[in-house]
N, C-alpha and C positions, 0 to 999 in steps of 0.2 A: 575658171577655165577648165576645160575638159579638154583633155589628147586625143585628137583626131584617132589616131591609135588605136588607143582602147576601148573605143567606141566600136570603129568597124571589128572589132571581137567579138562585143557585146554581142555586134547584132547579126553576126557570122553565127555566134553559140543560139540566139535564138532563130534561124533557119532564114534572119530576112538578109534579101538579096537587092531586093528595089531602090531603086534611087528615084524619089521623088519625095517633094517639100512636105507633104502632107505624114507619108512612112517618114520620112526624117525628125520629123517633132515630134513623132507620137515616140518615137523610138527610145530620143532624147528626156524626152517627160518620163518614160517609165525606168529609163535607168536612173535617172535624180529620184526620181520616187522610191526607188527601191532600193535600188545599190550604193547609192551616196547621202546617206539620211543627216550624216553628220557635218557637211558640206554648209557652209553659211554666208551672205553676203560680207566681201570683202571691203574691209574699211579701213580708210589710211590711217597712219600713226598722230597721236594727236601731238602739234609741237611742244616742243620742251622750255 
């Protein structure tokens, strides 16, 4: 999960202001691409 938060930062520090589905995913895809490379699918604990 990503914080709402520090998202609208992100995309404050890159100059965008739009709010629309198509800016919002692209927006999303380049900060995982770029800013969170170490970020990995979350998998439950295996039982004991």
């Amino acid at each position: 999960m990503l914080n709402p938060h520090n998202v609208h930062h992100y995309a404050r520090a890159l100059g965008r202001r739009a709010k629309a589905g198509r800016v919002d995913a692209a927006l999303l895809a380049r900060d995982l691409a770029r800013e969170r490379v170490g970020l990995h699918p979350w998998q439950p604990p295996t039982p004991a």
